[in-house]
Backbone of each chain as ProteinMPNN parsed JSONL, in Angstrom:
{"seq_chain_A": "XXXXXXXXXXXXXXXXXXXXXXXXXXXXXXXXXXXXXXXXXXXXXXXXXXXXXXXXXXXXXXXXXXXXXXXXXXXXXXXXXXXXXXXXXXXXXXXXXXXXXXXXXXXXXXXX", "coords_chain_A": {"N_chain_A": [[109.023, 100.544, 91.603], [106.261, 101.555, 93.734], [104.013, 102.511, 96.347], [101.274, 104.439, 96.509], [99.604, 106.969, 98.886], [96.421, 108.059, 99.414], [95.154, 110.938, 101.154], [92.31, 112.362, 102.811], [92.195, 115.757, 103.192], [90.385, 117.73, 103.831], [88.77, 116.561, 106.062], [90.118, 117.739, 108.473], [91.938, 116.331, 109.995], [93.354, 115.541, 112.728], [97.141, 115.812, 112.872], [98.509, 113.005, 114.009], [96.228, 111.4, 113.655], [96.167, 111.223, 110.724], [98.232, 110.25, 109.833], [97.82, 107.559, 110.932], [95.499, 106.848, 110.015], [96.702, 106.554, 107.109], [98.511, 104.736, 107.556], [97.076, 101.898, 108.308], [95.716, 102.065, 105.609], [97.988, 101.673, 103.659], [99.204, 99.138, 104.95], [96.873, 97.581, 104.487], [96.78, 97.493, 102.237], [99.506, 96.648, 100.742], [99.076, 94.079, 101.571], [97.389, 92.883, 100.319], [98.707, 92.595, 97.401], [100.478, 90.274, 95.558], [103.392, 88.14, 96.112], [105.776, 88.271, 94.871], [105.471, 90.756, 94.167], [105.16, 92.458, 96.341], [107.951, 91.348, 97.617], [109.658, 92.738, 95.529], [109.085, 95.524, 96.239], [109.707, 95.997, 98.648], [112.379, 95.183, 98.259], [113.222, 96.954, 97.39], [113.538, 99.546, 98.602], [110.87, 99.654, 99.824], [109.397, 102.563, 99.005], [107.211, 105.075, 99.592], [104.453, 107.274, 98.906], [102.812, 110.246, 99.872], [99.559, 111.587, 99.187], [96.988, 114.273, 98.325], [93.459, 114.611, 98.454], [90.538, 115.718, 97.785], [88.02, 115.708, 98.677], [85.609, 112.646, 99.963], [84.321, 112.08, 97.207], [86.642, 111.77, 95.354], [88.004, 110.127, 96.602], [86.699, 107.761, 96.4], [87.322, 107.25, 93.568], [89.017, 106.943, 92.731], [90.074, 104.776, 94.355], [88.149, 102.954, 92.704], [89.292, 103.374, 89.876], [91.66, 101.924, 90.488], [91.243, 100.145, 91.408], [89.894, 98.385, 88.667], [92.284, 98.939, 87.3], [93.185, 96.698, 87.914], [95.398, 96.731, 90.218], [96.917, 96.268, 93.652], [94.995, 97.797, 95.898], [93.227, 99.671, 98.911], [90.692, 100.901, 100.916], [89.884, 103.331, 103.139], [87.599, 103.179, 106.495], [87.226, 105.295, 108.521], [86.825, 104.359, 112.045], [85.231, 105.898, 113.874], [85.372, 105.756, 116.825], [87.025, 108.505, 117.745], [87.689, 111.303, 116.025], [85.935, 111.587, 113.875], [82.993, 110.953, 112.026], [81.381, 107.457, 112.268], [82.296, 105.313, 110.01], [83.446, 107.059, 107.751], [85.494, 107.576, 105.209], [88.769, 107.964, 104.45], [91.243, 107.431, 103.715], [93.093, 106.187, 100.918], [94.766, 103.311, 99.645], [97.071, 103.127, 96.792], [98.823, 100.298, 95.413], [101.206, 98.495, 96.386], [103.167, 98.645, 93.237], [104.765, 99.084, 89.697], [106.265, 102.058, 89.211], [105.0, 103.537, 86.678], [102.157, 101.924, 86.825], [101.29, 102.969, 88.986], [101.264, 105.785, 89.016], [99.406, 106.38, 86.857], [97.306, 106.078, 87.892], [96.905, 107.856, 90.065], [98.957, 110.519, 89.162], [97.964, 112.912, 89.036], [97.848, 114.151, 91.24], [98.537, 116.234, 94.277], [101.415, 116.686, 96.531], [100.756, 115.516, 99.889]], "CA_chain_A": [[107.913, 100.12, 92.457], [106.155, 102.081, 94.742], [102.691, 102.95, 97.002], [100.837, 105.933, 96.988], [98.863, 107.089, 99.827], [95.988, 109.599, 99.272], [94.327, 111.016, 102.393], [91.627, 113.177, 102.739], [92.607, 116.776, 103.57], [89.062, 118.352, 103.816], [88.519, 116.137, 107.43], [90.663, 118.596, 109.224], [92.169, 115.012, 110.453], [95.268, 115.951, 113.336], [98.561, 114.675, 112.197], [98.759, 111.785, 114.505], [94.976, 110.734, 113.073], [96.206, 111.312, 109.674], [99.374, 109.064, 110.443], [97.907, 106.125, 111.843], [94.713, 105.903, 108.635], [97.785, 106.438, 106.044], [99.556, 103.619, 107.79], [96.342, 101.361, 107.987], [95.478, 102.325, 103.896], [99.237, 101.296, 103.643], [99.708, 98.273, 105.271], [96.009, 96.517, 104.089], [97.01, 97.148, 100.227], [100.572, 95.759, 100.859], [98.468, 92.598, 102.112], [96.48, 92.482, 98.876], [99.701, 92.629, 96.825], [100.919, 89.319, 95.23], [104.444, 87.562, 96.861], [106.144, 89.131, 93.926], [105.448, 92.548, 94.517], [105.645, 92.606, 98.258], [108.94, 91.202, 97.659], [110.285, 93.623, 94.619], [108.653, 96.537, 96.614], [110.5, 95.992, 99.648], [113.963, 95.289, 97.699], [113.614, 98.967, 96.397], [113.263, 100.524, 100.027], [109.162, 100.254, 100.386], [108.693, 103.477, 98.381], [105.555, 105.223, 99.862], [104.156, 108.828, 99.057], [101.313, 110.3, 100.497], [98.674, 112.69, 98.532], [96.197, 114.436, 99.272], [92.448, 114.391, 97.759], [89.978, 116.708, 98.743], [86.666, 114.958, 98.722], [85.391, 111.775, 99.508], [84.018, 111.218, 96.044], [87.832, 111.789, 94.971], [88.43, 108.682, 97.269], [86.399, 106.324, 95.495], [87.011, 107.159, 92.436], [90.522, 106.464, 92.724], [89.888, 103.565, 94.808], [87.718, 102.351, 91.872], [90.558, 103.19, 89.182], [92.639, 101.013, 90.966], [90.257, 98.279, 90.942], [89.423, 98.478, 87.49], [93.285, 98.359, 86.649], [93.777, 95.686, 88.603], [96.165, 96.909, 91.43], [96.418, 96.109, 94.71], [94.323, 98.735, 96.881], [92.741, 99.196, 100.298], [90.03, 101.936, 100.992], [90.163, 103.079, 104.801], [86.676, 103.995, 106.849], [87.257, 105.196, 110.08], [85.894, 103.511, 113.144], [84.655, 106.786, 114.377], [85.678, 106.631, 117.918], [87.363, 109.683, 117.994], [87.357, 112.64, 115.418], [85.324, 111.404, 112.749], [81.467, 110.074, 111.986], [81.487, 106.191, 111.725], [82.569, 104.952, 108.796], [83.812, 108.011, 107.13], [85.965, 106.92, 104.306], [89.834, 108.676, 105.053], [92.302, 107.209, 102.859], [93.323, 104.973, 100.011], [96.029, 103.258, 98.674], [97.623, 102.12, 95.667], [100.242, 99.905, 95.139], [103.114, 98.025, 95.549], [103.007, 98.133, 91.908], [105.157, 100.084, 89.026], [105.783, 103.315, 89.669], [103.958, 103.812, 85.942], [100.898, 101.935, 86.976], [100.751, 103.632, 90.289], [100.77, 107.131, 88.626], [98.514, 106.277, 85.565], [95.681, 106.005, 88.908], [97.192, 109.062, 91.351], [99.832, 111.02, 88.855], [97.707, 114.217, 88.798], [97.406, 114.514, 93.382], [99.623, 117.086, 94.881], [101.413, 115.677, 97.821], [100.301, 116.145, 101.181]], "C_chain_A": [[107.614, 101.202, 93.486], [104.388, 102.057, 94.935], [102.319, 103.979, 96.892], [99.71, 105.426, 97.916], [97.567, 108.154, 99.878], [95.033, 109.652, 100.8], [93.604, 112.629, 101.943], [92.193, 114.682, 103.657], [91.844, 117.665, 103.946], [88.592, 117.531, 105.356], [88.951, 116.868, 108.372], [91.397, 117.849, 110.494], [93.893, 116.097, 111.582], [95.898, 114.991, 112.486], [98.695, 113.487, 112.533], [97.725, 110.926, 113.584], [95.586, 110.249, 111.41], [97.506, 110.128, 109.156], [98.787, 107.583, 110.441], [96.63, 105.771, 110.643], [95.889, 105.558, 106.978], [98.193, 105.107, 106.407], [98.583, 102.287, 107.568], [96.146, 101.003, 106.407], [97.128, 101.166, 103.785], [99.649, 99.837, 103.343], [98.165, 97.138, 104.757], [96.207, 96.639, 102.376], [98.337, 96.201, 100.153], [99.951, 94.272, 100.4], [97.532, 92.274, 100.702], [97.217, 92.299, 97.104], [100.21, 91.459, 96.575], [102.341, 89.217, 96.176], [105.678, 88.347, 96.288], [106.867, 90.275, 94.017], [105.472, 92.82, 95.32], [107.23, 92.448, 98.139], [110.328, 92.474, 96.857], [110.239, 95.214, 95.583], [109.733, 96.872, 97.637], [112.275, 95.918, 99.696], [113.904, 96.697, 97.289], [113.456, 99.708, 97.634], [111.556, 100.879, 100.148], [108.987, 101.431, 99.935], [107.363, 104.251, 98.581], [105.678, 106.762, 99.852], [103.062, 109.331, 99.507], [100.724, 111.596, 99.8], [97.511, 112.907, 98.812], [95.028, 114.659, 98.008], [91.361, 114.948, 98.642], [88.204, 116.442, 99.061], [86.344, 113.41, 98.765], [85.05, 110.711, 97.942], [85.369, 111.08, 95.602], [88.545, 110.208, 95.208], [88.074, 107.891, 96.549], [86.574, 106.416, 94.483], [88.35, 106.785, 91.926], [90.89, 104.726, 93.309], [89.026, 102.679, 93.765], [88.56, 102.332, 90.343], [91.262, 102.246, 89.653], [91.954, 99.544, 90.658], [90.337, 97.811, 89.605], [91.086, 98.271, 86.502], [94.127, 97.045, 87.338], [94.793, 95.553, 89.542], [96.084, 96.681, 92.635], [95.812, 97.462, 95.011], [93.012, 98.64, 97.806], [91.696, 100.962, 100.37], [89.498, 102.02, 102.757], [89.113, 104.164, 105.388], [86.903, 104.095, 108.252], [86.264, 104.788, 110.859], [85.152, 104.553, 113.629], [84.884, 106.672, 115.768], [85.876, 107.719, 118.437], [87.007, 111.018, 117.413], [86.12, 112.839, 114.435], [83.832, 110.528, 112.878], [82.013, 108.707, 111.409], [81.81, 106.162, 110.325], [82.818, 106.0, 107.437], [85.087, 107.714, 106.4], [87.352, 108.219, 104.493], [91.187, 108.66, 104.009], [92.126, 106.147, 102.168], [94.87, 104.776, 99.541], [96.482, 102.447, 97.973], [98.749, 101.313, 95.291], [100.449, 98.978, 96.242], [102.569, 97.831, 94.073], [103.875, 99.269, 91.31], [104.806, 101.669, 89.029], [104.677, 103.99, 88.535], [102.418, 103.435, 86.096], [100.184, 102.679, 87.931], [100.648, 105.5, 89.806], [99.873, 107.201, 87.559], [96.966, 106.46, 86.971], [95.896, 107.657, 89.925], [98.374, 110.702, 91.248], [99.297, 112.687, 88.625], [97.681, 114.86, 90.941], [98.568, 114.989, 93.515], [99.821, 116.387, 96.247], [100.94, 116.362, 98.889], [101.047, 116.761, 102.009]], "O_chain_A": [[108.546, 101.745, 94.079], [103.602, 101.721, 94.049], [103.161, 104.809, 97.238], [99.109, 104.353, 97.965], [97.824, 109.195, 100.482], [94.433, 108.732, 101.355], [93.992, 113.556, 101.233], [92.581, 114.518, 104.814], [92.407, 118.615, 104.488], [87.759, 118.274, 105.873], [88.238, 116.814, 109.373], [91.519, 118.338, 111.617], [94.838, 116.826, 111.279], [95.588, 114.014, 111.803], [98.984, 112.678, 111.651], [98.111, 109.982, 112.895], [95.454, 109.101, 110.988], [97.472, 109.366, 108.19], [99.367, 106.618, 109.945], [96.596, 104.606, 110.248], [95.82, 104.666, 106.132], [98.222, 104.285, 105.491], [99.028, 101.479, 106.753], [96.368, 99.872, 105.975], [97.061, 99.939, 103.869], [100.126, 99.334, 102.326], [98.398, 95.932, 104.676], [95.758, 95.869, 101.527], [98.273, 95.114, 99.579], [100.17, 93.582, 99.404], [97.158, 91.143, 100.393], [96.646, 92.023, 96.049], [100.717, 91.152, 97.654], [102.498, 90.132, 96.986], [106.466, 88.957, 97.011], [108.032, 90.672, 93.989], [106.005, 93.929, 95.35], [107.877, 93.409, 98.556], [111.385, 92.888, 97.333], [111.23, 95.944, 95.611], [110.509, 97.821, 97.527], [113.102, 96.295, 100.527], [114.863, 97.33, 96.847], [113.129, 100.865, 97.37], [111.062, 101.965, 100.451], [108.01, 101.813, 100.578], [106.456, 104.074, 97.768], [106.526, 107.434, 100.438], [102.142, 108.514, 99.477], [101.394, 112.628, 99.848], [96.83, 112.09, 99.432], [95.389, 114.843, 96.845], [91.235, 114.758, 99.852], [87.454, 117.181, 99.699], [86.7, 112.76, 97.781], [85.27, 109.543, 97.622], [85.486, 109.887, 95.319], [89.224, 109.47, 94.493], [88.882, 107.191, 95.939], [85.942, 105.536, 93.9], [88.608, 106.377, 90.794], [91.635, 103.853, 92.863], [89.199, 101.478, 93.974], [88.468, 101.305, 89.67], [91.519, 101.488, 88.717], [92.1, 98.492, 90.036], [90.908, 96.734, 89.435], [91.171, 97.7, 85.415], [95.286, 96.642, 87.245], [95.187, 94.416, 89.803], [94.93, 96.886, 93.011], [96.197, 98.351, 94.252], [92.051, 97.888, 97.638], [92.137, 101.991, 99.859], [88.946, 101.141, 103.419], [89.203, 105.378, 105.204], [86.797, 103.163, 109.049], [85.07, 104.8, 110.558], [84.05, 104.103, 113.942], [84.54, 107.747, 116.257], [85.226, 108.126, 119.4], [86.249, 111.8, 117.987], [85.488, 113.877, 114.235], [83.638, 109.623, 113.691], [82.792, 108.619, 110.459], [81.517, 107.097, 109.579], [82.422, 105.726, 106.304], [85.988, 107.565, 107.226], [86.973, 109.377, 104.664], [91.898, 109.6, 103.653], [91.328, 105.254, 102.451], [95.763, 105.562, 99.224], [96.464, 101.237, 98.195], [99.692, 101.916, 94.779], [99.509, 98.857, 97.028], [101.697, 97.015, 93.775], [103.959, 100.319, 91.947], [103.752, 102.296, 88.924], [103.75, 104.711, 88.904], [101.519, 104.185, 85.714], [98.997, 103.004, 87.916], [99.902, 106.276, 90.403], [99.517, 108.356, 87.328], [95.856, 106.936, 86.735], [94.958, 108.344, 90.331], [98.659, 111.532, 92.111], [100.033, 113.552, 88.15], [97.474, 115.959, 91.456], [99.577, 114.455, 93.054], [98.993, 115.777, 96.923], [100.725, 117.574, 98.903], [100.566, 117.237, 103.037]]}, "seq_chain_B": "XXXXXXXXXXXXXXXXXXXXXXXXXXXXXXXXXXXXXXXXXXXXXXXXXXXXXXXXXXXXXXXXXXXXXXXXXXXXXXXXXXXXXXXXXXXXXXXXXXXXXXXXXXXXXXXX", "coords_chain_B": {"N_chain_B": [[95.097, 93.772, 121.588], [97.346, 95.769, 119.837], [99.251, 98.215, 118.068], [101.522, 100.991, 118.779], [102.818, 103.466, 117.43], [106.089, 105.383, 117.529], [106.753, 108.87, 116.866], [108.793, 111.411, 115.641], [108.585, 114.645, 116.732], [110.348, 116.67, 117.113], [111.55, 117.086, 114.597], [110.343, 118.986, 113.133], [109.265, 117.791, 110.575], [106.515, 117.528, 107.897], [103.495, 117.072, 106.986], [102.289, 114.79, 105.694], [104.778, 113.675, 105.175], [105.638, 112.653, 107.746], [103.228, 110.944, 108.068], [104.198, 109.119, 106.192], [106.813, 108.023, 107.385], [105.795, 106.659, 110.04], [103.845, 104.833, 108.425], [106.063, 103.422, 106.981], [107.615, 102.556, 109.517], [105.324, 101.119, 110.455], [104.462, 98.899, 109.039], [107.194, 97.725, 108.539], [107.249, 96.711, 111.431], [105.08, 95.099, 111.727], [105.932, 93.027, 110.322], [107.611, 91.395, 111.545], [106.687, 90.116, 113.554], [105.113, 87.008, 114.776], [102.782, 84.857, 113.095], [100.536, 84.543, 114.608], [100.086, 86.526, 115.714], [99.836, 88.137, 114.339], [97.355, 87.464, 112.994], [95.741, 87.855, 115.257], [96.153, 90.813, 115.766], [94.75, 91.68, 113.402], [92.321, 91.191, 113.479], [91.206, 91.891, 115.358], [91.062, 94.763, 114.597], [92.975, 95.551, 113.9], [94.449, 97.602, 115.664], [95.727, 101.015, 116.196], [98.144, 103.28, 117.57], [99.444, 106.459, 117.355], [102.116, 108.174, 118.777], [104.023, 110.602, 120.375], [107.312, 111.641, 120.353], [110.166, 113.469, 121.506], [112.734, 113.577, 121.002], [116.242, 112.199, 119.338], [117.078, 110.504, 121.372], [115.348, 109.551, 122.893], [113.969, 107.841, 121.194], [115.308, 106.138, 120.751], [115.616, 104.555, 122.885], [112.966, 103.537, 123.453], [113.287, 101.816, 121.638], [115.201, 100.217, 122.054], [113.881, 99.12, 124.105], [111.731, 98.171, 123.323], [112.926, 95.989, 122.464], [114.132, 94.532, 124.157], [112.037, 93.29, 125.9], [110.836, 91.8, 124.08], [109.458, 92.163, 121.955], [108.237, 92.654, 119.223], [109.318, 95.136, 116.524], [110.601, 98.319, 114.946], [112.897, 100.152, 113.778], [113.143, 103.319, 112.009], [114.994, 104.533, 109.467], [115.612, 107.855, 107.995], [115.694, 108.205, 104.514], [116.635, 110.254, 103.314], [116.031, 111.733, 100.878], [114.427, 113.823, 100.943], [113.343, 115.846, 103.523], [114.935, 115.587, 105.375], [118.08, 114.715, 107.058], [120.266, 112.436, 105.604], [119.893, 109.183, 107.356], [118.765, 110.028, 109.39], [116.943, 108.971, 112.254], [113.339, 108.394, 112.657], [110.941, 107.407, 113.284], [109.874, 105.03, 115.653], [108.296, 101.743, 115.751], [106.115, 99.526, 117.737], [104.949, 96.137, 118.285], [102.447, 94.765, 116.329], [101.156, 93.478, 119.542], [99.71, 92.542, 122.721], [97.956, 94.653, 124.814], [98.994, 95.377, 127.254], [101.345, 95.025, 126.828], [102.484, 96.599, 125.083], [101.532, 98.909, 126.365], [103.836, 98.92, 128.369], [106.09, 99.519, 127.203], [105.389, 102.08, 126.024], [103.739, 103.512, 127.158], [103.663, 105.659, 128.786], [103.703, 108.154, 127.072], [102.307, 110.79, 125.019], [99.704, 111.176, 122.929], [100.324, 112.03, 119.146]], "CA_chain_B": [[96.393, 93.616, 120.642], [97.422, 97.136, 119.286], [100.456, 98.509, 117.787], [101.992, 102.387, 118.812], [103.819, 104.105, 116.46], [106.319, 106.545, 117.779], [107.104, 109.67, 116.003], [109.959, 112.27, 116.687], [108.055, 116.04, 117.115], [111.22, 117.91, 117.179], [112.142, 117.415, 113.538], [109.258, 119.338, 112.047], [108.471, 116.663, 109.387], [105.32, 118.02, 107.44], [102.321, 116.098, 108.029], [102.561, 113.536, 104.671], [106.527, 112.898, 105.519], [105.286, 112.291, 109.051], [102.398, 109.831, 107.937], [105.131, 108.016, 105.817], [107.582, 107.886, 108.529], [104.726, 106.127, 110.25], [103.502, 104.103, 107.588], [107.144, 102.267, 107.288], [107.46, 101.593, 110.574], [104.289, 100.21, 111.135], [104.58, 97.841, 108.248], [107.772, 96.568, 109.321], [107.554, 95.847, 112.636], [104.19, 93.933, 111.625], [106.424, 91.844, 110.026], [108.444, 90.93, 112.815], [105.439, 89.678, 114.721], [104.517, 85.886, 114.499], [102.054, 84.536, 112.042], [99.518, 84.394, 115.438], [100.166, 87.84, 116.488], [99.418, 89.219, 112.896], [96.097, 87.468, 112.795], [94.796, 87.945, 116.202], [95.818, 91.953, 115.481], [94.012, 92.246, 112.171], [90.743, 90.201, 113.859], [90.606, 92.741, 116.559], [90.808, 96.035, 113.925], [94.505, 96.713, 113.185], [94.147, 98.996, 116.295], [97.028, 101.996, 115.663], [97.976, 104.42, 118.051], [100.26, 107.237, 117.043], [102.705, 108.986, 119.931], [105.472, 111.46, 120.05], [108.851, 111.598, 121.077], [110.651, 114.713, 121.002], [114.542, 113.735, 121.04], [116.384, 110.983, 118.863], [117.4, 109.484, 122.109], [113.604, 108.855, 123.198], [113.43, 106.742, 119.913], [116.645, 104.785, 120.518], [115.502, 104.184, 124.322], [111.904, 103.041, 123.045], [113.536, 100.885, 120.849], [115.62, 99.187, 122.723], [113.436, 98.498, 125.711], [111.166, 96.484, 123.241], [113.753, 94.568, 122.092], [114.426, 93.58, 125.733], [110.961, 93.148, 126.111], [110.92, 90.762, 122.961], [107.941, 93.067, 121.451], [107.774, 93.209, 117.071], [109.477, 96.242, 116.733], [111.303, 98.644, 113.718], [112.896, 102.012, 113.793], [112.819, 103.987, 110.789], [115.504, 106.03, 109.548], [115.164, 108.541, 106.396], [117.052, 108.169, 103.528], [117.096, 111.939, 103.249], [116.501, 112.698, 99.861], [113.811, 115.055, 100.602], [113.453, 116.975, 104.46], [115.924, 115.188, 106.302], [119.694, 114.292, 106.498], [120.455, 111.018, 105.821], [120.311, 108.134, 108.011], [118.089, 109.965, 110.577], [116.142, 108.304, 112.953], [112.147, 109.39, 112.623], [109.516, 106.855, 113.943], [109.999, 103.9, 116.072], [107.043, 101.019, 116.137], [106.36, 98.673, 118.837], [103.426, 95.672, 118.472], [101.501, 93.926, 117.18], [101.292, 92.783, 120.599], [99.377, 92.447, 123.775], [97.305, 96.105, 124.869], [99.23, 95.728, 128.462], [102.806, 94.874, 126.603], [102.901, 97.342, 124.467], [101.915, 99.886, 127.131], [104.799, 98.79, 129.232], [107.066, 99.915, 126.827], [105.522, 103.512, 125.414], [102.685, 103.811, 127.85], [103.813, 107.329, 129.146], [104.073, 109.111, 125.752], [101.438, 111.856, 125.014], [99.597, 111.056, 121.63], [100.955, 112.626, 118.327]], "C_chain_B": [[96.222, 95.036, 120.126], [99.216, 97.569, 118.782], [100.991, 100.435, 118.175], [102.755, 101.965, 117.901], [104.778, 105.069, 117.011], [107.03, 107.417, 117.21], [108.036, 110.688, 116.439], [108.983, 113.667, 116.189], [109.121, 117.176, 116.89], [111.62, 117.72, 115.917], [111.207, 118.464, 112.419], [109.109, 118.792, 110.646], [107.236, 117.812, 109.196], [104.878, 116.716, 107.589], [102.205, 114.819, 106.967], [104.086, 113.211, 105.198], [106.444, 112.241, 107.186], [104.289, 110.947, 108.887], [103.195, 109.186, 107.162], [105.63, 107.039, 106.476], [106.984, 106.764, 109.042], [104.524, 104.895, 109.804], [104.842, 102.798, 107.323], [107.124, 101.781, 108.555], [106.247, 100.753, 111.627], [104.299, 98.924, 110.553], [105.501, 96.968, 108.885], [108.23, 96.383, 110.383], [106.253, 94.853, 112.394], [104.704, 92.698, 110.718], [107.69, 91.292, 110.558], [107.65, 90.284, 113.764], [104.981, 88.336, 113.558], [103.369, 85.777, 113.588], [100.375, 85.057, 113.178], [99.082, 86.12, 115.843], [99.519, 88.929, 115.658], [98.218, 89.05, 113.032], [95.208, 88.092, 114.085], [94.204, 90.259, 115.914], [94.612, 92.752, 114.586], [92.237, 91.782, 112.55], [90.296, 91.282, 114.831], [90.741, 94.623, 116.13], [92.288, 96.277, 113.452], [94.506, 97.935, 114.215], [96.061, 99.683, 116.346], [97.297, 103.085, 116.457], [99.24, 105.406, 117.75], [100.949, 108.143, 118.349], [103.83, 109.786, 119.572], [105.989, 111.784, 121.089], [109.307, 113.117, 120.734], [112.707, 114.562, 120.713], [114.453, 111.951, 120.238], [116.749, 109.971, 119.816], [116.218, 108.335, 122.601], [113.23, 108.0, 122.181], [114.335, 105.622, 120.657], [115.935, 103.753, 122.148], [114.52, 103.236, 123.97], [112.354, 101.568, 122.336], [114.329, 99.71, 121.483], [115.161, 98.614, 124.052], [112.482, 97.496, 125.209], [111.916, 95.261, 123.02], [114.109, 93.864, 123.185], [113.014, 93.084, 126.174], [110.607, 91.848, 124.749], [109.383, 91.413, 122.077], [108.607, 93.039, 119.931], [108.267, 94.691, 117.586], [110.269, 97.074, 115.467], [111.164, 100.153, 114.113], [113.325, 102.545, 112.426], [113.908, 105.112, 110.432], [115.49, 106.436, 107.875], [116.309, 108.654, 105.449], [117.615, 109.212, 103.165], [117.397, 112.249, 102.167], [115.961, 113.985, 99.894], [114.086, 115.869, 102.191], [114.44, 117.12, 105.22], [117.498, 114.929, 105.832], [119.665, 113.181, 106.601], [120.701, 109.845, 106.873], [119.688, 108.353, 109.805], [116.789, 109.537, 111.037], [114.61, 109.316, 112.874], [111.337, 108.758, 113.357], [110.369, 105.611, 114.688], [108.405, 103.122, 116.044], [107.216, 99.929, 117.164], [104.881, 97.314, 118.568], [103.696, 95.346, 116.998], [102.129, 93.158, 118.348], [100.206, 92.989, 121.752], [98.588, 94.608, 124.214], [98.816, 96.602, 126.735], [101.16, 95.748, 127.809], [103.264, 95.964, 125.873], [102.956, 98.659, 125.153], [103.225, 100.237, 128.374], [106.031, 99.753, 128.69], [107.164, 101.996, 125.935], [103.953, 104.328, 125.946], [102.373, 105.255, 128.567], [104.059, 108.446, 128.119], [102.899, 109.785, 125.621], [101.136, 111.133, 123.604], [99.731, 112.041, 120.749], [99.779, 113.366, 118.09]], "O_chain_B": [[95.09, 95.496, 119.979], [100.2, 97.066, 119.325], [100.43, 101.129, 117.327], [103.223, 100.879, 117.558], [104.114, 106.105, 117.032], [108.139, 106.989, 116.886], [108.108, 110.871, 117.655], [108.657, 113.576, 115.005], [108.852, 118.332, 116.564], [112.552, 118.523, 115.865], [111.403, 118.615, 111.213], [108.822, 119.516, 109.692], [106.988, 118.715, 109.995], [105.398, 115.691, 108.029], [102.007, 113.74, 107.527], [104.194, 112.095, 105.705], [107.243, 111.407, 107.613], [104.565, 109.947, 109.55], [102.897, 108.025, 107.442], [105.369, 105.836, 106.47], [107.474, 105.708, 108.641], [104.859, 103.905, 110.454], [104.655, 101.587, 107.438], [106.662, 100.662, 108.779], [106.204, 100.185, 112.719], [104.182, 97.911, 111.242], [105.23, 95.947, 109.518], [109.375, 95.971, 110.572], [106.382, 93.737, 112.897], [104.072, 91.674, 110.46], [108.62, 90.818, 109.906], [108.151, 89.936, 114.833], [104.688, 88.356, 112.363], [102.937, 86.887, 113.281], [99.412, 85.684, 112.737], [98.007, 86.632, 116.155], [98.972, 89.998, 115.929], [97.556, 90.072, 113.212], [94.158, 88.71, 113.914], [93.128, 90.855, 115.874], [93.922, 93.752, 114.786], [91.232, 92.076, 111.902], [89.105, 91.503, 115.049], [90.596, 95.539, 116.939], [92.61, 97.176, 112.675], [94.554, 99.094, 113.802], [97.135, 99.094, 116.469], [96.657, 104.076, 116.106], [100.276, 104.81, 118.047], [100.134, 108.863, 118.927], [104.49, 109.616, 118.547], [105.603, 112.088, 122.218], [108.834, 113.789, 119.818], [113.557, 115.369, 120.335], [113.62, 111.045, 120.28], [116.81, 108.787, 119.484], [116.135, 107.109, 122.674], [112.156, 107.405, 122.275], [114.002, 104.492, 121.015], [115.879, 102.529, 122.275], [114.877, 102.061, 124.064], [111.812, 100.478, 122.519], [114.069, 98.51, 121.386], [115.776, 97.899, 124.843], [112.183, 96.454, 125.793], [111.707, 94.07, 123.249], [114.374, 92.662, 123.149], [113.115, 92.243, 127.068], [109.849, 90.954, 125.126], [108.421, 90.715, 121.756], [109.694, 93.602, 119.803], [107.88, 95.293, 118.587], [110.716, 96.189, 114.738], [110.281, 100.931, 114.473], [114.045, 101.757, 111.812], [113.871, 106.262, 110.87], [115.401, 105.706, 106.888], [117.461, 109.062, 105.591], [118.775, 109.311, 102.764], [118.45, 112.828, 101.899], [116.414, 114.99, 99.346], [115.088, 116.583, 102.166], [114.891, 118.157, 105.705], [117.982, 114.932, 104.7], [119.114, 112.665, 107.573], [121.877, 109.648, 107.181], [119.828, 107.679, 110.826], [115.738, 109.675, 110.411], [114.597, 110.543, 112.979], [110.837, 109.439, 114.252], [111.478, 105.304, 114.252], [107.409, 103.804, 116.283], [108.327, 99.469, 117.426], [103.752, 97.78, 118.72], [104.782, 95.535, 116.449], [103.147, 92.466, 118.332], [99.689, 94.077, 121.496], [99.047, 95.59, 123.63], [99.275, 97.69, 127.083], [102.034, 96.421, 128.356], [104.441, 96.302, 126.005], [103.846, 99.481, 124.937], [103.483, 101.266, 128.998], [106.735, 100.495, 129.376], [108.072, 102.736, 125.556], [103.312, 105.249, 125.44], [101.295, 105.793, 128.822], [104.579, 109.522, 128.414], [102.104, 109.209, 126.364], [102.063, 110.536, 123.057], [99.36, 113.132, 121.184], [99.772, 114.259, 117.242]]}, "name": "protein", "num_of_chains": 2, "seq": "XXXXXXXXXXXXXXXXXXXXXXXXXXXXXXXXXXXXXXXXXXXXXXXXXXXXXXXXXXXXXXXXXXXXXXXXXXXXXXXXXXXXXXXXXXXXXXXXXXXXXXXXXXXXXXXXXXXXXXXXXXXXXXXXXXXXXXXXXXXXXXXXXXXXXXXXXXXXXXXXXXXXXXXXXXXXXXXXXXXXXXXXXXXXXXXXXXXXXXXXXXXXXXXXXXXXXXXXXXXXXXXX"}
């Protein structure tokens, strides 16, 4: 079992920024994750990797793989307060689910 | 309602092992926080702020002042297969909770 995390690397996002949408992406796919798989996920040490994807379209298109295989996943637009234009799309992520289904959607992304 | 994250600075983590770091201990300290505490958080954005610590003591301190404080809280240590040595301390989280409770306890930290 495990999560991947992909974040955009082309935003020029600081670390902290880049931190705190990973953790968001993260923690709203968890939440979309059956009882199951929250549970299995978390017996294996929460498993989470983070990769990086260099274009928005990259984002959705991964975020729409996921859909399409039926996995949990969460697609994360920043609020724009700070670094970023409203609703600028930042991260995604896949999983709690087999580490095979979770790389059949994210097994070609170099990590971040 | 908001949650800090706090991160240790002096281990030079790279910036995905850092948004991990992160990413666990945001999760579970949000599941240390009441059923009420979760929703009101997620109703008012999931707000996330990322800070840094520079010494493992500044974690331990953090950590134990929410727990006296009765604050949702989880410190994070790395299993160390990949940057780290085993069993060291990386992020502390504090929150969901209160904007004034949570600053009580990591309100003087510089953001990450």
């Amino acid at each position: 079992m495990k999560q991947a995390i992909v974040a955009r690397a082309d935003l020029g996002m600081g670390e902290g920024k880049l931190a705190a949408q990973v953790a968001h992406a993260s923690l709203q796919a968890y939440e979309e994750a059956d009882g199951a798989a929250q549970r299995e996920w978390k017996g294996d040490g929460q498993k989470k990797i983070v990769l990086r994807a260099d274009s928005e379209a990259d984002l959705f298109e991964i975020n729409e793989q996921a859909d399409v295989e039926g996995l949990p996943h969460a697609l994360i637009r920043d609020a724009g307060h700070t670094q970023l234009d409203p609703g600028t799309a930042t991260a995604v992520a896949v999983g709690p689910a087999s580490d095979r289904a979770v790389d059949a959607v994210t097994g070609d992304l170099a990590l971040y």
